[in-house]
ROVEX-977158 format. One record per residue (C-alpha): chain; residue number from 0; x, y, z; residue in one letter. Coordinates in Angstrom, 2 decimals. Each point is the difference from the previous one (the first is absolute). Layout:
// ROVEX-977158
   chain     n        px        py        pz   res
       A   NUM         X         Y         Z     a
...
// end
This chain:
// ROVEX-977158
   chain     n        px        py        pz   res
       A     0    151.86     77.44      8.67     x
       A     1     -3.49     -1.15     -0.71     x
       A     2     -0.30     -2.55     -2.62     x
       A     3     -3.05     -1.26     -1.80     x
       A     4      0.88     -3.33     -1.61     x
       A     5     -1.23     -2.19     -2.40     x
       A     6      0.04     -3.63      0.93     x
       A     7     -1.61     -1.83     -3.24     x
       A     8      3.93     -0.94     -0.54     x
       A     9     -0.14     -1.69      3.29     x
       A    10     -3.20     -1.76     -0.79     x
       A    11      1.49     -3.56     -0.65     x
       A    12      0.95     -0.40      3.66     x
       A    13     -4.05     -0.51      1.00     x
       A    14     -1.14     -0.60     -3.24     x
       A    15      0.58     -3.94      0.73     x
       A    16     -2.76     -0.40      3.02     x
       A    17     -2.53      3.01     -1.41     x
       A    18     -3.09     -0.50     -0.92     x
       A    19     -2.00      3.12     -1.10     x
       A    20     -3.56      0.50      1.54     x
       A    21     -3.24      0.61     -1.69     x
       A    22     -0.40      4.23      0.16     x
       A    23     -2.54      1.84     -1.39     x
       A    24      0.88      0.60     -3.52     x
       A    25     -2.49      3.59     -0.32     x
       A    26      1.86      1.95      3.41     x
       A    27     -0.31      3.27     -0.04     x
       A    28      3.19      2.52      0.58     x
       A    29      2.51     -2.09      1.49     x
       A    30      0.75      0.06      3.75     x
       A    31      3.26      1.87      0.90     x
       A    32      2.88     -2.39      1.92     x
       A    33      2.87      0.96      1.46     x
       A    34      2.43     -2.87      0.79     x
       A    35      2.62      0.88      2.65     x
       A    36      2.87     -2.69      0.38     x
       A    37      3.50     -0.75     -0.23     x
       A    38      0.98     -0.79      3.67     x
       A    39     -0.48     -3.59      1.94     x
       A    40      1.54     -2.37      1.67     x
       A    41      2.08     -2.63     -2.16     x
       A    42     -2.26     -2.90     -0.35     x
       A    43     -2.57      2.64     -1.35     x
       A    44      0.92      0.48     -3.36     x
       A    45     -1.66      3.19     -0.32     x
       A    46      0.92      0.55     -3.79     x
       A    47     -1.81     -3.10     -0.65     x
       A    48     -3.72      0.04      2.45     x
       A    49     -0.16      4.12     -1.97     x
       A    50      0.40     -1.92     -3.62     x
       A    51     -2.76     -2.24      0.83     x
       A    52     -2.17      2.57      1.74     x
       A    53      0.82      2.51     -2.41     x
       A    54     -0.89     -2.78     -2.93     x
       A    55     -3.57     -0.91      1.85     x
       A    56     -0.90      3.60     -0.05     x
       A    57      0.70      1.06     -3.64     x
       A    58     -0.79     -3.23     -1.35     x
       A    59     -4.21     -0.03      1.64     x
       A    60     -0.10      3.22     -2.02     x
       A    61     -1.49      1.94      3.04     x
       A    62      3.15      2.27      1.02     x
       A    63      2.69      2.09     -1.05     x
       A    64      2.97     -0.77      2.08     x
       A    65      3.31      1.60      0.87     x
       A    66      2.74     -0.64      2.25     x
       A    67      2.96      1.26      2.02     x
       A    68      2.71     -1.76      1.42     x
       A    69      0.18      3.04      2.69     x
       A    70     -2.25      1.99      2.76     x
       A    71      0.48      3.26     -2.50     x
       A    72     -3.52      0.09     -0.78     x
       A    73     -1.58      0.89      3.27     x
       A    74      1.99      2.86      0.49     x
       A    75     -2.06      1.59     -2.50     x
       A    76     -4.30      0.27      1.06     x
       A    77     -0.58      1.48     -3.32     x
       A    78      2.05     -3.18     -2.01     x
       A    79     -1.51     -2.58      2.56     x
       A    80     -3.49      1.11     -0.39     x
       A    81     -0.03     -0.42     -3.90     x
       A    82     -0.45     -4.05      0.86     x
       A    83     -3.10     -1.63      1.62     x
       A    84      1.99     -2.67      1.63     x
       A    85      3.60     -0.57      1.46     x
       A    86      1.02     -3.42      0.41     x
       A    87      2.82     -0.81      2.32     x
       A    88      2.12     -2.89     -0.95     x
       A    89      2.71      1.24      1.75     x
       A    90      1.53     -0.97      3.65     x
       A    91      1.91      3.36      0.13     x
       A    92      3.26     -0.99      2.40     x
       A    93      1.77      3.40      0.02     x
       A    94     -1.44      2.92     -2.36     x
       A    95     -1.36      2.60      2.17     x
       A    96     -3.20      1.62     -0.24     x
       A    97     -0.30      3.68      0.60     x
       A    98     -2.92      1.26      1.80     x
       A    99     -1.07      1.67     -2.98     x
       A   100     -0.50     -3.62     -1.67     x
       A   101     -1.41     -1.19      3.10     x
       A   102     -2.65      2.38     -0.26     x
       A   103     -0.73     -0.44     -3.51     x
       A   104     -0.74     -3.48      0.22     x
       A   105     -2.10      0.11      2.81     x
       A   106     -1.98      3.09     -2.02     x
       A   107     -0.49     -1.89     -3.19     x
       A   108     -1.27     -3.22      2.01     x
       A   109     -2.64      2.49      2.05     x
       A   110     -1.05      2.34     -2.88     x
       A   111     -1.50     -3.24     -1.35     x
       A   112      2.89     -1.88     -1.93     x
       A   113      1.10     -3.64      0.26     x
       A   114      2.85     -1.94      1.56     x
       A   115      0.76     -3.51     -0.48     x
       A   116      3.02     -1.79      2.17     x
       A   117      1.79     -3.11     -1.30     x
       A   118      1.64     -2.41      2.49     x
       A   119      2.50      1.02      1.66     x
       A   120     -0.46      3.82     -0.54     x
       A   121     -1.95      0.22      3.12     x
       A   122      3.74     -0.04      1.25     x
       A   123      1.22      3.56     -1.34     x
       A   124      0.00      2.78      2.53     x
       A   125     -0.17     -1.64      3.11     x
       A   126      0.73      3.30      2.08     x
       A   127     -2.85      1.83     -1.95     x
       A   128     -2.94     -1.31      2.28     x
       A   129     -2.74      1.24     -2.80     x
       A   130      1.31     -2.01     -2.63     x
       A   131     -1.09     -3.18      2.41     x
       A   132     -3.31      1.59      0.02     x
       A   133     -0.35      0.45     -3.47     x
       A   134      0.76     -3.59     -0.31     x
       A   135     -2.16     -1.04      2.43     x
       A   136      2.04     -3.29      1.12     x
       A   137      3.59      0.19     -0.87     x
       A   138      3.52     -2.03      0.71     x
       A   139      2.35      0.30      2.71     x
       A   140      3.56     -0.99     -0.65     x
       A   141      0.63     -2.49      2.95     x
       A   142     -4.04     -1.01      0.70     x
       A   143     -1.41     -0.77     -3.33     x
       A   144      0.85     -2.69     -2.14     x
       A   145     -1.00     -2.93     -1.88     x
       A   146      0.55     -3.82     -0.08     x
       A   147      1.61     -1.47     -3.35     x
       A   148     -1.22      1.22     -3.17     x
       A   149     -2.18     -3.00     -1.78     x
       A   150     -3.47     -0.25     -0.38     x
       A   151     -2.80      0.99      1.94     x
       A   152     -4.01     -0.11      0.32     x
       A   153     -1.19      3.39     -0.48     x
       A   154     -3.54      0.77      1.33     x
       A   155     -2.13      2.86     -1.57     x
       A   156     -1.68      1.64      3.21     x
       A   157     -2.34      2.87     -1.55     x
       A   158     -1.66     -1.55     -3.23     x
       A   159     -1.99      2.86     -1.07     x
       A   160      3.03      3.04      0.22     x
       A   161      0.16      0.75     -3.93     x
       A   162      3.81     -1.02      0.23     x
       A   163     -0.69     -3.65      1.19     x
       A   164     -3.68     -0.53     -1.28     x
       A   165     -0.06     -2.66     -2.00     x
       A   166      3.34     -1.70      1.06     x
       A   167      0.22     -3.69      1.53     x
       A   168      2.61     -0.85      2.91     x
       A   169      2.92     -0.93     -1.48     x
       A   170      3.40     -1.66      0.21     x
       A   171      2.91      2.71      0.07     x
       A   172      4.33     -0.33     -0.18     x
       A   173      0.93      2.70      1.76     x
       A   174      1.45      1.24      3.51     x
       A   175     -3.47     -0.35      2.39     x
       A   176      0.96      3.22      1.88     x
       A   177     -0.74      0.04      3.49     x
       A   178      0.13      2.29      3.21     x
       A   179     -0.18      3.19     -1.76     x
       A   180     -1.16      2.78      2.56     x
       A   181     -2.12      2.57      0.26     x
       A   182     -3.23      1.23      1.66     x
       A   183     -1.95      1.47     -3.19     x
       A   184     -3.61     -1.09     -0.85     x
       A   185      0.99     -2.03     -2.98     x
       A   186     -2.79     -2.02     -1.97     x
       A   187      1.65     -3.62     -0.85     x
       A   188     -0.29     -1.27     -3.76     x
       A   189      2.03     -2.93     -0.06     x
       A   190      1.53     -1.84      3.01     x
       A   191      1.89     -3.08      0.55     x
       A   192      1.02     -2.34      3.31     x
       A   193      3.94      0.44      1.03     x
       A   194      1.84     -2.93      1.15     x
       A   195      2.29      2.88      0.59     x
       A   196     -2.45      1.59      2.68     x
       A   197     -2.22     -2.64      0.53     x
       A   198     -2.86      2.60     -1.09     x
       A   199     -1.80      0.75     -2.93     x
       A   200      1.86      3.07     -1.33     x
       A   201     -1.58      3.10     -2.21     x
       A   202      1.74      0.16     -3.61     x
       A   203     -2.14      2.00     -1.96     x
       A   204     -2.15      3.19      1.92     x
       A   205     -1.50      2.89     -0.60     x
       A   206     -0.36      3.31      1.86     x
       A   207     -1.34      3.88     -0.83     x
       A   208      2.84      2.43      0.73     x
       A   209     -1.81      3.45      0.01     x
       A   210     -1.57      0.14     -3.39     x
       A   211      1.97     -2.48     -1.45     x
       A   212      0.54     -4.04     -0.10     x
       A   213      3.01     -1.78      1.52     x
       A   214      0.38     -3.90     -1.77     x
       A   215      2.35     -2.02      1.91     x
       A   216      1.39     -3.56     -1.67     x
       A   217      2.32     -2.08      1.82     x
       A   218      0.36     -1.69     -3.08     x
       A   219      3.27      0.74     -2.83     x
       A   220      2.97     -1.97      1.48     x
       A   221      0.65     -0.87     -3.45     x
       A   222     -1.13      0.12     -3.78     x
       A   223     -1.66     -3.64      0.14     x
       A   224     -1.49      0.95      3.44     x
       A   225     -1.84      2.79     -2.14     x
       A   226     -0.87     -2.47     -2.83     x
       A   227     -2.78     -1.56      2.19     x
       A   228     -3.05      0.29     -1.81     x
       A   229     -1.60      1.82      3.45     x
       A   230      2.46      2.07      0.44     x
       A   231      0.43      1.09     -3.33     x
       A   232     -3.93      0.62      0.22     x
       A   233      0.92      1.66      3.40     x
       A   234      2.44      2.38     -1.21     x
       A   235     -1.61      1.76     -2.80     x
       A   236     -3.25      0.07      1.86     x
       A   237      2.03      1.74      2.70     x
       A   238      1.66      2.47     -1.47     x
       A   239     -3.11      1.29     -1.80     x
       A   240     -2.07     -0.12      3.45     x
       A   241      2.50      1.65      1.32     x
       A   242      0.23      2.86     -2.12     x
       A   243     -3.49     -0.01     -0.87     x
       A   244     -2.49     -1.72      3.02     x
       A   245     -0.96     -2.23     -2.63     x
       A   246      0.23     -2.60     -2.59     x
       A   247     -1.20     -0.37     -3.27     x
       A   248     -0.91     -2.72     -1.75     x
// end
């Protein structure tokens, strides 16, 4: 049963580490977002990374934002293709996804719609080769990983992509994500050295997808992970580029 929920009753549980961004206060008709959760492994507390993303959205005054706990929504082209943007914040561990689904994703990225990835939801679908290259770099159960969570040195590597323009390296608490895979022709944003790998790993990329915009964050282990300043920055710049190629100011 698809379910649309409202999570401003949840709020408290990020509410703690957030600090709201400066959006632009005259933006036009919102931008569409479709949050699709409510899977992940334990130590992701999924309910908790979709308050605070959920609360970042609505709060820069940019977006009108929805979620489901379940895949329902891309059964349906016609109901998927009322948003501008999915946003997956969901490792998905044992729904199934119907070709029909498939396909509809896949459609609403190429016909010139956005999809943004959070963290570990490069994970989902590991049989469905596509979905890796919609990601563009993606993690493999038994071959990715990540040293202990804790603060890192995050380096901005494109300072002029309207997501990142403007934004300093900075320190991050987080997983650093390493070893994801993947052959695509991804454009790094923000990168950081793994003691993990013992290379300097991409955490925030970019890549077209058809017509559309793929944004990939390695960041969102956790609510204060998200409370960064940067990544704060990061994620509402994202999510509009993502559904629109661009960002306003």
């Amino acid at each position: 049963m698809r379910r649309f929920l409202s999570f401003l009753a949840l709020a408290g549980l990020a509410l703690s580490v957030w600090n709201s961004p400066v959006c632009a206060e005259d933006t036009p008709a919102k931008i569409k977002v479709l949050i699709i959760t409510g899977d992940d492994v334990a130590v992701h507390h999924w309910k908790e990374t979709t308050v605070a993303i959920r609360r970042i959205l609505v709060d820069c005054g940019k977006f009108d934002v929805q979620v489901s706990e379940d895949l329902k929504p891309l059964e349906s082209a016609d109901a998927l293709n009322a948003y501008d943007v999915v946003v997956l914040n969901r490792y998905n561990q044992k729904a199934p996804l119907s070709d029909a689904a498939k396909k509809n994703l896949l459609d609403f990225v190429r016909n010139g719609k956005g999809f943004y990835l959070q963290h570990l939801a490069s994970a989902s679908f590991p049989k469905w080769d596509e979905f890796g290259k919609l990601c563009g770099r993606y993690w493999v159960m038994g071959k990715s990983g990540h040293g202990p969570r804790g603060v890192f040195a995050a380096t901005i590597a494109d300072k002029d992509h309207p997501v990142t323009a403007g934004l300093d390296n900075f320190k991050a608490d987080d997983e650093l994500y390493a070893k994801l895979e993947g052959g695509e022709p991804v454009h790094v944003l923000v990168e950081a050295y793994s003691d993990f790998s013992k290379k300097t790993e991409p955490l925030v990329f970019v890549q077209e997808f058809g017509k559309g915009r793929v944004f990939h964050s390695a960041f969102g282990h956790d609510a204060k992970a998200m409370a960064t300043p940067e990544v704060t920055t990061i994620i509402v710049r994202g999510v509009e580029w993502a559904a629109t190629g661009k960002v306003s100011k």
